[in-house]
N, C-alpha and C positions, 0 to 999 in steps of 0.2 A: 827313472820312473817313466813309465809310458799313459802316452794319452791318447786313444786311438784317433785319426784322421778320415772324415768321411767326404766325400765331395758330391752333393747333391743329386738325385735320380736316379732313376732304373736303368743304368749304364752296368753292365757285366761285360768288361772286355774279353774275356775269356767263354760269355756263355751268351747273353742278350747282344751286344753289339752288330754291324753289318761286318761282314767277311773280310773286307778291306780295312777295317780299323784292327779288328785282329790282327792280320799278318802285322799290321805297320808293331805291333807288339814285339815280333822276335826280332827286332836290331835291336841295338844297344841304344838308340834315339827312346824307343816307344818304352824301354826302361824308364829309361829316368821323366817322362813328362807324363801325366794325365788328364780328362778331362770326364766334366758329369755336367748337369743341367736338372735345373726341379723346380718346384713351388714352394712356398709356403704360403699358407692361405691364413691371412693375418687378421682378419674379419674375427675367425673362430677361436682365437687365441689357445692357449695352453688346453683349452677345454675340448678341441677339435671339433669338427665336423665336417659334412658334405660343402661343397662348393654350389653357393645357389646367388642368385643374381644380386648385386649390388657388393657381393664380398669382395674384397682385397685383396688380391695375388702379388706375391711378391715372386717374380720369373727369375732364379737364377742360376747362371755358367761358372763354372770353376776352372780353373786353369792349375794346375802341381808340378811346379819344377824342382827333383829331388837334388839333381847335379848338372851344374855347365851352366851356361847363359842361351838363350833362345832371344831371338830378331827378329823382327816384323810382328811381334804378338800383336794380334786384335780380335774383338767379336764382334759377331754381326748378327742382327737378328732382325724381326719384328713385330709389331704389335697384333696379338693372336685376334683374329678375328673372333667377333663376341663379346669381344672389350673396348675397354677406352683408356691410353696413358692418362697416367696421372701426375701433373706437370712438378717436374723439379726433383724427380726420382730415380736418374740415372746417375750410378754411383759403384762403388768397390767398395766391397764388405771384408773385413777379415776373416781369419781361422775360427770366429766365437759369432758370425756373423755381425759384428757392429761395425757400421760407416768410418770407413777407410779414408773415401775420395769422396768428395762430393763434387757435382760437374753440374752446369747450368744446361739448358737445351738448348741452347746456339750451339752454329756449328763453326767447330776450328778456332773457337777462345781458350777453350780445352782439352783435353783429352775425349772427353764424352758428349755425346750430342744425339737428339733426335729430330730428323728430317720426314717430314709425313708420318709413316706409319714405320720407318726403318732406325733404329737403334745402332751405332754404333762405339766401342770404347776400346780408344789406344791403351791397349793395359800395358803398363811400367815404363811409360814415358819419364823422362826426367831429363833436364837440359845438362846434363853432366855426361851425358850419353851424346854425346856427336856426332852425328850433325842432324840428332832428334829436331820435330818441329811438336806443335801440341796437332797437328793435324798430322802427324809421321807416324804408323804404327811400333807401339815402346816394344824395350827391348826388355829379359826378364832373369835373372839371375838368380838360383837356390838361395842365394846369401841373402835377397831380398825380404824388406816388408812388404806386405805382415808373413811373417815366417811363423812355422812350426820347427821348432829343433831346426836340423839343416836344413829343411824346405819350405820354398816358398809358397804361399797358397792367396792367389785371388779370386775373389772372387763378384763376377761383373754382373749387376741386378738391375732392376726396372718394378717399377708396380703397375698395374693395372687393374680396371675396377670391372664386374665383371655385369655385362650388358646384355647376356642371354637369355634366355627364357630357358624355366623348367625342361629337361627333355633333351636338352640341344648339349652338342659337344663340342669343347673347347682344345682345339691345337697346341701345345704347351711343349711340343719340342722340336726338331727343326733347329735354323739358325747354326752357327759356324764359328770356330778358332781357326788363325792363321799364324802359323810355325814360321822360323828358318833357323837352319843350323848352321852356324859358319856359312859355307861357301856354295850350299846348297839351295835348290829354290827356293819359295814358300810355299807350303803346303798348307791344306786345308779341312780340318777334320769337320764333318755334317754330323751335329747331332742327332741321333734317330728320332722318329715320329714318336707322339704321346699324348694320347689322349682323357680329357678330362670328362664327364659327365657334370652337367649344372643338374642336381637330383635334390628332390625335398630332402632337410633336417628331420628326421622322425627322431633320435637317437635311438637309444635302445632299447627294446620293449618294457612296455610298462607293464604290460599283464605277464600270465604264465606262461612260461618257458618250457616247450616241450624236449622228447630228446635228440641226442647229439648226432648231427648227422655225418659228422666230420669223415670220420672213416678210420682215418689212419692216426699213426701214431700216438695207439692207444685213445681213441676218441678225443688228439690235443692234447693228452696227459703225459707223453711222453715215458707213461709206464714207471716201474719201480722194480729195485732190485738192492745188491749188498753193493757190488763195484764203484768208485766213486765216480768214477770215469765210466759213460754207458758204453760210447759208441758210436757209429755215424748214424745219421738219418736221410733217407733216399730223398726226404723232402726239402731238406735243403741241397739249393741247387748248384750244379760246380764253383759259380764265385770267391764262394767260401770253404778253405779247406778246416778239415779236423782235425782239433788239440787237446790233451787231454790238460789239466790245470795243475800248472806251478809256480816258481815267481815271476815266469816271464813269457808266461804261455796259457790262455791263448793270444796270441796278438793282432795288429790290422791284416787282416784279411781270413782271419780263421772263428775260429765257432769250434766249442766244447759243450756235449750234454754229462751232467751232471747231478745230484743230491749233495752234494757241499763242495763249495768254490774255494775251500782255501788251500792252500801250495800242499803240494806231494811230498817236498821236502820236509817240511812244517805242520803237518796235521795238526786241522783243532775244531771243534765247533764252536766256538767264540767268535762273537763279531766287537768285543771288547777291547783289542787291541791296538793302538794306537795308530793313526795317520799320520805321515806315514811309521809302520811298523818298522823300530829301529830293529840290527840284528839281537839277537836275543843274547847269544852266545859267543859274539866275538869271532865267528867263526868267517864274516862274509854275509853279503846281502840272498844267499843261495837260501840261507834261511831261515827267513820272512816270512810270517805267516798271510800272511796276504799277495794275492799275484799282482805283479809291479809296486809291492808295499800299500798299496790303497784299495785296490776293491774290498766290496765287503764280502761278509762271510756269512753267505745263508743257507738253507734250504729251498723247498721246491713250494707254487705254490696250491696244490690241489691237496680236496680234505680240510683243510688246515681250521684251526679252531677260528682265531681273529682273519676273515679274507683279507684286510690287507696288510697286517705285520705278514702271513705267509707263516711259513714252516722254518725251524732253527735249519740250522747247518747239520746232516744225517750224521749219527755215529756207525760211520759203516763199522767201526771194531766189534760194538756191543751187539748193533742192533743187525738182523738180516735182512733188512728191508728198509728202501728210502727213495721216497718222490723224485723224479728226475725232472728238469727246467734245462731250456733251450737256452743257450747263452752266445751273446753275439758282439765280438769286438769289431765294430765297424770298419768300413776298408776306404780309402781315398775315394773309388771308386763307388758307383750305386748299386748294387746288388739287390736280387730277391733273397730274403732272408729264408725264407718258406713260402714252399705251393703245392697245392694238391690240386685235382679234379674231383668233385664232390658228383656222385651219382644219385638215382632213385629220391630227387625231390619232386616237391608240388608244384603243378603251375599254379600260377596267378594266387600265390602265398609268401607272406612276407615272413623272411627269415631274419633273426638277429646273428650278425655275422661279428665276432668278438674275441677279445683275448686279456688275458692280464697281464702285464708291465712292469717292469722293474726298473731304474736306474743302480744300477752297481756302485755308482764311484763317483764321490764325496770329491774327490778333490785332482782331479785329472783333467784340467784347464789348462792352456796354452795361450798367452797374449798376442798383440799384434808382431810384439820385442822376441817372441819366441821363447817366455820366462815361463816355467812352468808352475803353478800352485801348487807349491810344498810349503810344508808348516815353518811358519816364521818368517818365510821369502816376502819383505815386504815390498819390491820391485812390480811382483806381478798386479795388473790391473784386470781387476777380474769385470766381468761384462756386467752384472745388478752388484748391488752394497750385498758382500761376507758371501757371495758368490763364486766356488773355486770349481765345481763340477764340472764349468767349459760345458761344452758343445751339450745341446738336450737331446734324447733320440726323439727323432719323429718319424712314422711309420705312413704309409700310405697302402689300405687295401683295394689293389685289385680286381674286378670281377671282368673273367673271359675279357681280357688285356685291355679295359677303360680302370680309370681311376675315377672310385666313388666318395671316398672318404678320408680324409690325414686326421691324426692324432691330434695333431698339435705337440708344441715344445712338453717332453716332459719331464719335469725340475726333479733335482733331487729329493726327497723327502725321506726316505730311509723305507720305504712302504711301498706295497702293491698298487697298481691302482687299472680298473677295467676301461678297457678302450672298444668303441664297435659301433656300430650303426645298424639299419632295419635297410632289407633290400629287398624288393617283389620281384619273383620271378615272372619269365611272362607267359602267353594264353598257352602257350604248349611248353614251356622250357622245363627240362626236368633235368638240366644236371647245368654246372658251373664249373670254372679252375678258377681258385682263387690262389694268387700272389699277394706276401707283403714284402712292400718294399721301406730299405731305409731314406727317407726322404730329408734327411737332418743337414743341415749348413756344417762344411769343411771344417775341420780344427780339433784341439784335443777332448778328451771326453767321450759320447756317445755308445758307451758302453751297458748294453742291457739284457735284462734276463726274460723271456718269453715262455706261460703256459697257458695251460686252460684254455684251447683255442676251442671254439665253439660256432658250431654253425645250427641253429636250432629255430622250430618252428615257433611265432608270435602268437599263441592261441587265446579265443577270448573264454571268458568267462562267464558262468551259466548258472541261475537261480531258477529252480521251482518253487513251483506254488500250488496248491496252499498250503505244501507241504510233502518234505521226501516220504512220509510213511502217512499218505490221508487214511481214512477210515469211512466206507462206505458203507451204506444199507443194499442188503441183500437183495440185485434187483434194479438197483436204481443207475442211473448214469452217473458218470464222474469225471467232473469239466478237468484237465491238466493245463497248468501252464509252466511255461518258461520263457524266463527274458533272458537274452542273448545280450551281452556286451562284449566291446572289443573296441582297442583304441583303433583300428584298422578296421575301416568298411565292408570287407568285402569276403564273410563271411554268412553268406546272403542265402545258402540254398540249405536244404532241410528236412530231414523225415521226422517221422516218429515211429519206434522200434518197443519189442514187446519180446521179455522173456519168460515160459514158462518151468525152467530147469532151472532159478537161481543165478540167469548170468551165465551161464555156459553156453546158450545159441542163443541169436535174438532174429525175429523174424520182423519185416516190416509192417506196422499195419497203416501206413500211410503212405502215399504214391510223393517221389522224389518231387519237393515244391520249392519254389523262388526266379527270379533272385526276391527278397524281402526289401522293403525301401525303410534300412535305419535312420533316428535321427538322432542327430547330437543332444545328448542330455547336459553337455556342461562342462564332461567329463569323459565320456566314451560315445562311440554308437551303438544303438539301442535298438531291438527292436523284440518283439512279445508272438512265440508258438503257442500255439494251443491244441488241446484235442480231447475230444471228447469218449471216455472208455462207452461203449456202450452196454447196456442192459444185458446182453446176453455173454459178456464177461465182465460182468460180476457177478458170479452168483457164488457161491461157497465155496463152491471148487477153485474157483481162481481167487482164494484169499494167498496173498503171498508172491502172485504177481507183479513183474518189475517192468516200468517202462522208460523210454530214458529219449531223448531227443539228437540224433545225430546233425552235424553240422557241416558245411564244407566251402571251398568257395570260390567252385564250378559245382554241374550236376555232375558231369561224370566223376570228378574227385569224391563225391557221396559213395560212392561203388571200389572206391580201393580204400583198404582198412589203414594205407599207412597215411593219406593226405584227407581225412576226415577225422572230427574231433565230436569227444561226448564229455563230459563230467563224471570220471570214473569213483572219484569220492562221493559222488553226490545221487545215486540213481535211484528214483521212487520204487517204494517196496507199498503194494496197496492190500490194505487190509477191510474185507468184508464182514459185516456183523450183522445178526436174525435181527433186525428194527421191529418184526413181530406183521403181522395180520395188521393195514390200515384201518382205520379205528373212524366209525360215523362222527367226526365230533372237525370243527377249524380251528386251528388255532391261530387269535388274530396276532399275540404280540409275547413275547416273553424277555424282561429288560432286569435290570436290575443295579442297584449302585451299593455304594459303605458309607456309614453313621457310626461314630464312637466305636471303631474295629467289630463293626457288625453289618454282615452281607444282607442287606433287603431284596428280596426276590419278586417281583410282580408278572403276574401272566394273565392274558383275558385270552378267551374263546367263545367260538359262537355258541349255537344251540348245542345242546348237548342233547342226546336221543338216546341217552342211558344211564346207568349209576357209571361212573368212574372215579379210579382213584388216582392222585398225582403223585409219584414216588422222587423226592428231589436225591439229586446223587451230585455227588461234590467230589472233586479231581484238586490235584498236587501240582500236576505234569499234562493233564490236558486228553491221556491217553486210559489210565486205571480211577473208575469211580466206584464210588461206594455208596449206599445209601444212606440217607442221614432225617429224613423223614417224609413221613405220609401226607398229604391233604385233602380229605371227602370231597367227591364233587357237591352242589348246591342240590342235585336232587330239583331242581326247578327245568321242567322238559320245556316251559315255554318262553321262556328266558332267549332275547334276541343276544345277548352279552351277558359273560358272567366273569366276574373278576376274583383273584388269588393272589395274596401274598404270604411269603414264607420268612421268618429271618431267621438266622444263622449267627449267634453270637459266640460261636468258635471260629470265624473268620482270621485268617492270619495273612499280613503281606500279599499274597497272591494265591485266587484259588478258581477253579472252574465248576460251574455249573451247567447241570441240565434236568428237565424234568422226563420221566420214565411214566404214560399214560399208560394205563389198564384197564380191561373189564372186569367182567363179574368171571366170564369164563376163561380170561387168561390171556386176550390178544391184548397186543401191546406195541406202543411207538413211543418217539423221544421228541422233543423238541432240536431247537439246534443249542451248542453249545456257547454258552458267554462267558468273559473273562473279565474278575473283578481285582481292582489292586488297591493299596491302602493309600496309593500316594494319588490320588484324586486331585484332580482339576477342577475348577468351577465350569472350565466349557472346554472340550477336546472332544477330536474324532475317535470314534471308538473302532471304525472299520470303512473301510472305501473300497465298493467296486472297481479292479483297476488292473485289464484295461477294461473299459464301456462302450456300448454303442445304440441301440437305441435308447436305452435310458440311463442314468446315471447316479445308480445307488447311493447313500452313505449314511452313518447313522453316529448322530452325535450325544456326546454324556454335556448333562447342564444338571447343576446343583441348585437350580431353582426353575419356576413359572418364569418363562419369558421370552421374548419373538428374537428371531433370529433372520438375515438382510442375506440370501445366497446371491451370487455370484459367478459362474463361467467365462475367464477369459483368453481369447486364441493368444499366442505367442506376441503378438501384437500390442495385448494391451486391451483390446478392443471386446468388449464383453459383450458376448452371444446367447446367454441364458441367463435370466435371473428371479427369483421368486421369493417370497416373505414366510415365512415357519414359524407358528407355536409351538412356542420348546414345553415339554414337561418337566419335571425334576426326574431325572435319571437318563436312559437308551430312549433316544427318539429315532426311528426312521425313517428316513428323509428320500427323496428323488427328485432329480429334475429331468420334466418328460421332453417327447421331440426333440432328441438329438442325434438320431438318423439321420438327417440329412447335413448334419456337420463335417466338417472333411476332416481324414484321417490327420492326426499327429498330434503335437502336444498343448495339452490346455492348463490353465490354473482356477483351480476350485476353491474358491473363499469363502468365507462364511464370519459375519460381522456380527456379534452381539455386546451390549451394555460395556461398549469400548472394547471388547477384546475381539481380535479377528485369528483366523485359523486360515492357511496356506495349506493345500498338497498337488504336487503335481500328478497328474491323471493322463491317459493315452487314450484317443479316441480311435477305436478300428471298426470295419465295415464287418459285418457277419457274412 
């Protein structure tokens, strides 16, 4: 059975390495021994993340001797600047990463020691080796612990905690192994350079995900087809050669793309079959439905109904077509698994940079004893309780060659699971190369399936008001707004845009504005466009008019259509209606509440200087009314105030009104529209100006006579406006004046009556 073997970092002997480590490859020496160096970053556990200050790094060297003994083994390193050791954690880890050796910080009581800021660990000391000392660098033999099968794999670690600031980057490779073979010198292999960024945790966008800028293969999807076996991919890079899958292929150091993993020999879609899969037939282990009897047996996972069960295993027989998945049998060595060069992004936008995950193989663990987990093998000592997987893969992505983000360990579960992080371009950067690398601790195991890779815009999310489809009087102006959210700030600059074809051109009618100063609501940043249509488009001709708010964040990114953002499900369609000839008459108030599933209508107006009549019309939907009855006016021309009410005892659940004024000769206007419901409150806001500025409307429902305690207060706490109301029984209109001179941002609007209070948050902006 095979367990693949990975030795920590972005070590490609063959591809990443310096020119000199290469060559030392073609003797028979650079065979049989390897070496790698990485992190894990323990802070972030299984759940991964960026590397940001106070986290946990665990720094480790690996050392692989497949055949012969090697002399003088040591490492040498140092404590990366940016950090601080952390005392009593210089040690050798096995093939599954668990503590081997443990060594005190004194120097030369043990094998292992740290002086200043220098690290060093005699690896495979043992007084049985003469004329070793524990200050003598050990000697290392394949047959040695902790072993995998024939070879031996240690592995020399240190932690450190990490002491930098946001911004700043961390040195993580460097440091040295020292060889000798027989009778030859010692030599000295230099780790190459490696650099880590300390960058915020954002994870992965929380808002909407725009599209996929990846590029290639197949936008991350690695495409689909009937063959089981695809093909190579240009994007994985030399470290790894291509295998097509059967019981014993692909192995360490190669990578198969795929629609179903199970042996060639063996066809099956079934992931049913037993760990490990005995021979079926008697025939020999050749025909095993599973490659090395344990992996499993799936499909791909893009489309897929459940995201992380993923897709079954393809019926290439039946079916012509089947998702294909990157599959990666880790190598001793550290390799890029995949890299592209990503072109034509945005500056100064943040991208979610992501992939989905798979672990393969249930039970492909390797002990310190070299025992491998196979069913019933009660010998092996697996790393957690009922734990036989071994090694977990962990990935580390790449951007233009810093390290921003690892994975973390991740465990078997039988399921997909998404990995990624948010990454800001910066003031001019428009393209990246992004590598991942296998970042996972040496030993059996680390066998996983990779799709879905995604590089895509974090865009925020956009609300109009008072509505995508208002309805305007023929004539009149019509105030728009929309609030901008985004969990990311910097989506700051803005027009407003105007089409008269439907959506086919849009022309700006607002000069390119910002940056805007959002504020945190809680939950996102926030901040409120507005604009005002004006009178001379509205008039009937521009019924049917769409305007829509673009977004971006730079100005110039306003002006390229691929690095600016609008709400394309969401664009105001504005409809203009004949409101009729203005009518000699004021109207002071028109309110209304429910009694016994019956809509009461109340309206007062001033003088009236004619006959008119009040036609009340009653709405479903807010948008189709009908009339439902007439009311004479009083006929009294010298009347300072005259009052009306209507009731409605076909009221049901939820309905709208409005009153339709007339003359004798036929002009006519509306009042504005109210919205009544059955489930009534004794005291609730029925509408709030919002945002405000000099003054700050609202208008509250009260089921009785009685005074109401308002309230305005800054973020603080600290109450800047307040004023006393007689409530009526129904829609009272309320304001509270001078508050133009209050500074822009966010306020709380209370309102205290007969023990009940009302909370809404409000935005205060400058005209």
């Amino acid at each position: 059975m095979k367990s693949s073997i990975h030795l920590l970092k972005k070590i490609s002997l063959s591809y990443i390495l310096p020119a000199v480590f290469c060559c030392c490859l073609m003797n028979a020496e650079a065979q049989n021994i390897d070496f790698g160096k990485s992190y894990i970053n323990l802070t972030k556990g299984l759940n991964g993340g960026t590397v940001e200050p106070g986290d946990t790094l665990e720094i480790r060297a690996s050392f692989v001797v497949r055949s012969g003994t090697y002399d003088s083994c040591a490492y040498f390193d140092a404590v990366p600047a940016g950090t601080v050791y952390i005392p009593g954690t210089v040690r050798v880890l096995t093939n599954e990463g668990k503590i081997y050796k443990q060594f005190t910080d004194a120097i030369n009581d043990d094998p292992g020691w740290i002086s200043g800021a220098n690290v060093r660990i005699n690896l495979g000391f043992t007084p049985a080796a003469l004329p070793a000392t524990a200050a003598r660098r050990g000697r290392v033999a394949n047959t040695h612990k902790p072993r995998f099968g024939g070879t031996c794999i240690m592995i020399a670690s240190f932690r450190v905690r990490v002491t930098a600031a946001y911004g700043a980057n961390i040195l993580t490779g460097s440091g040295s192994m020292t060889y000798k073979n027989g009778s030859l010198p010692i030599q000295t292999f230099t780790f190459p350079a490696n650099t880590v960024r300390v960058y915020r945790n954002f994870g992965i966008c929380s808002n909407t995900i725009g599209g996929n800028a990846l590029g290639t293969e197949t936008n991350g999807t690695f495409g689909s087809g009937r063959p089981r076996n695809r093909g190579t991919s240009a994007n994985v890079p030399p470290g790894y050669t291509y295998n097509v899958f059967t019981t014993g292929t692909p192995n360490d150091y190669f990578y198969g793309i795929a629609n179903n993993t199970s042996t060639r020999t063996n066809y099956t879609t079934l992931n049913t079959w037993p760990k490990p899969d005995p021979d079926p037939d008697g025939a020999g282990p050749l025909t095993t439905h599973r490659v090395f009897s344990v992996w499993d047996i799936i499909g791909d996972h893009t489309g897929a109904v459940s995201p992380t069960l993923g897709n079954p295993a393809a019926d290439t027989v039946a079916n012509a077509n089947g998702g294909y998945m990157l599959i990666i049998n880790a190598a001793y060595r550290i390799d890029s698994a995949f890299q592209q060069t990503i072109s034509n992004l945005c500056p100064n936008t943040y991208y979610e940079i992501s992939c989905w995950m798979r672990n393969i193989c249930s039970m492909c663990g390797s002990d310190s004893n070299g025992v491998n987990a196979t069913s019933g093998n009660v010998a092996y000592i697996p790393t957690g309780p009922a734990d036989s997987s071994g090694v977990c893969p962990n990935l580390t992505f790449e951007v233009d060659g810093v390290d921003y983000y690892t994975t973390g360990n991740l465990l078997y579960s039988g399921i997909w699971v998404k990995k990624g992080f948010t990454f800001l371009t910066g003031p001019a950067q428009t393209s990246f190369t992004l590598k991942f690398f296998n970042n996972a601790p040496g030993g059996g195991g680390n066998d996983w399936a990779l799709d879905d890779i995604s590089v895509a815009t974090c865009s925020p999310n956009m609300s109009y008001s008072p509505s995508i489809t208002p309805v305007v009087c023929w004539g009149n102006p019509l105030v728009l707004y929309d609030t901008v959210r985004s969990f990311f700030n910097n989506y700051t600059y803005y027009k407003w845009q105007r089409s008269t074809d439907g959506g086919a051109t849009w022309v700006d009618v607002t000069a390119p504005a910002g940056p805007s100063v959002p504020f945190w609501n809680g939950t996102a940043w926030e901040y409120v466009s507005s604009y005002t249509v004006p009178p001379a488009n509205t008039q009937m001709t521009d019924s049917g008019d769409m305007y829509r708010l673009v977004v971006a964040t730079t100005s110039s990114n306003l002006s390229d259509a691929n690095c600016r953002f609008t709400d394309q499900g969401n664009i105001i369609t504005m409809t203009v209606i004949d409101c009729g000839i203005p009518l000699g008459i004021q109207m002071i108030n028109f309110t209304g509440h429910t009694k016994n599933n019956t809509a009461l209508l109340n309206w007062t107006t001033g003088r009236e200087a004619e006959q008119l009549f009040y036609d009340i019309e009653k709405s479903t939907d807010g948008i189709n009314f009908s009339q439902i009855g007439t009311i004479n006016s009083h006929g009294d021309f010298e009347s300072d105030m005259n009052i009306y009410s209507f009731s409605d005892p076909d009221f049901t659940i939820t309905s709208f009104y409005r009153i339709k004024l007339r003359n004798i000769v036929g002009r006519t206007g509306y009042t504005r529209t109210i919205q009544l419901t059955a489930n009534i409150v004794p005291f609730s806001f029925t509408s709030v100006v919002n945002p405000f500025s000099d003054e700050l409307r609202f208008d509250i429902s009260s089921t009785k006579i009685t005074s109401a305690e308002t309230e305005l207060l800054n973020i603080s706490g600290i109450v800047v406006r307040k004023n006393r109301f007689d409530l009526t029984q129904g829609i009272n209109r309320l304001k509270l004046n001078n508050t133009s001179n209050l500074a822009p941002g966010v306020y709380i609007l209370r309102v205290r009556s007969d023990g009940m209070i009302l909370q809404k948050t409000v935005l205060k902006q400058n005209n």
